[in-house]
C-alpha positions as MATLAB code, in Angstrom:
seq = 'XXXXXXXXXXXXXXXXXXXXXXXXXXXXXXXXXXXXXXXXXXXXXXXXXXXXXXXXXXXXXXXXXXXXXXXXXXXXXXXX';
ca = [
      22.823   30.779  -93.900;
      23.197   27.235  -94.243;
      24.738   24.800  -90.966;
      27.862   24.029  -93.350;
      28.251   27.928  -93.726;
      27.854   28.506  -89.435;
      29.681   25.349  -88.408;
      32.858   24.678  -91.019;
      34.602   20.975  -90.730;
      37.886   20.740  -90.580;
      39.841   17.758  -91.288;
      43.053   16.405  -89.070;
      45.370   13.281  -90.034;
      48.330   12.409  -89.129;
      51.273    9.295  -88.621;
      48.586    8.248  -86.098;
      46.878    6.811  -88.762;
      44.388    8.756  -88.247;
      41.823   10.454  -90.251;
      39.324   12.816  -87.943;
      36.839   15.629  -88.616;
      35.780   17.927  -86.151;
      32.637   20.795  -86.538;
      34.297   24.434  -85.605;
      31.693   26.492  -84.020;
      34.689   28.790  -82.268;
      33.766   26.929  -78.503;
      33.788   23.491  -78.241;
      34.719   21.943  -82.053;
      33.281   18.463  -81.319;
      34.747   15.606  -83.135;
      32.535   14.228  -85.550;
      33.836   11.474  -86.994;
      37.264    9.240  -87.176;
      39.032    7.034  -89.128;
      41.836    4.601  -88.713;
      43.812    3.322  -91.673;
      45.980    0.538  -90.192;
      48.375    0.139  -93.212;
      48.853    3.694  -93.710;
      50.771    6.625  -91.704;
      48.939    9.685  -93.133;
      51.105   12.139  -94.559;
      48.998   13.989  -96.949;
      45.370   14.324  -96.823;
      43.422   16.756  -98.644;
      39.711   17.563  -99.634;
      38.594   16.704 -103.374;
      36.572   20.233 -103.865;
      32.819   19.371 -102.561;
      32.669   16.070 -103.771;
      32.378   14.982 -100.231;
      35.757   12.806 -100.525;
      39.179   12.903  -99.003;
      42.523   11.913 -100.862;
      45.213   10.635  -98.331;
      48.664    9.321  -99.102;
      51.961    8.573  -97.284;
      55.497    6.866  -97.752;
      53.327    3.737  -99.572;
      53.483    2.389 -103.113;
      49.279    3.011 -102.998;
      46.944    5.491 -101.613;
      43.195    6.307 -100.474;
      40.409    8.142 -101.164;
      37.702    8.297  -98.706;
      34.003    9.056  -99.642;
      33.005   10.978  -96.109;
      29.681   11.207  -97.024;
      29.073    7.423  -97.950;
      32.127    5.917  -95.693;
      33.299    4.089  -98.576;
      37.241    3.325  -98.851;
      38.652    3.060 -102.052;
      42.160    2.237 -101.877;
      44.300    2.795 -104.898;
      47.150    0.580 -105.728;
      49.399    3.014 -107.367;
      49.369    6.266 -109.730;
      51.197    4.315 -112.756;
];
């Protein structure tokens, strides 16, 4: 089986401003990586399938998707 398959990520955010992402391997879950997005209390943040990429919103006219593979920001003025 492949390391993805033995060691799932799982994704945290929160008001913190914080977007994190931790390995689960059932002992220790190390964090692996962390975000901060200063202009944006996370309220929603959700995987876009296996595209590597993570849509987060919050009480803001805009949004952002983050490319976790790349680290690339995109932020996204509004949905209209």
């Amino acid at each position: 089986s492949s390391e993805a398959e033995d060691n799932p990520l799982l994704m945290t955010a929160g008001m913190d401003k914080m977007l994190k992402f931790f390995k689960v391997d059932g002992e220790e879950n190390h964090k692996i990586h962390g975000i901060h997005f200063p202009q944006m209390p996370i309220m929603c943040a959700s995987f876009l399938g296996d595209t590597g990429s993570v849509v987060l919103s919050g009480r803001r006219p805009f949004f952002y998707v983050y490319d976790a593979i790349s680290g690339n920001i995109q932020k996204i003025p509004s949905i209209i």
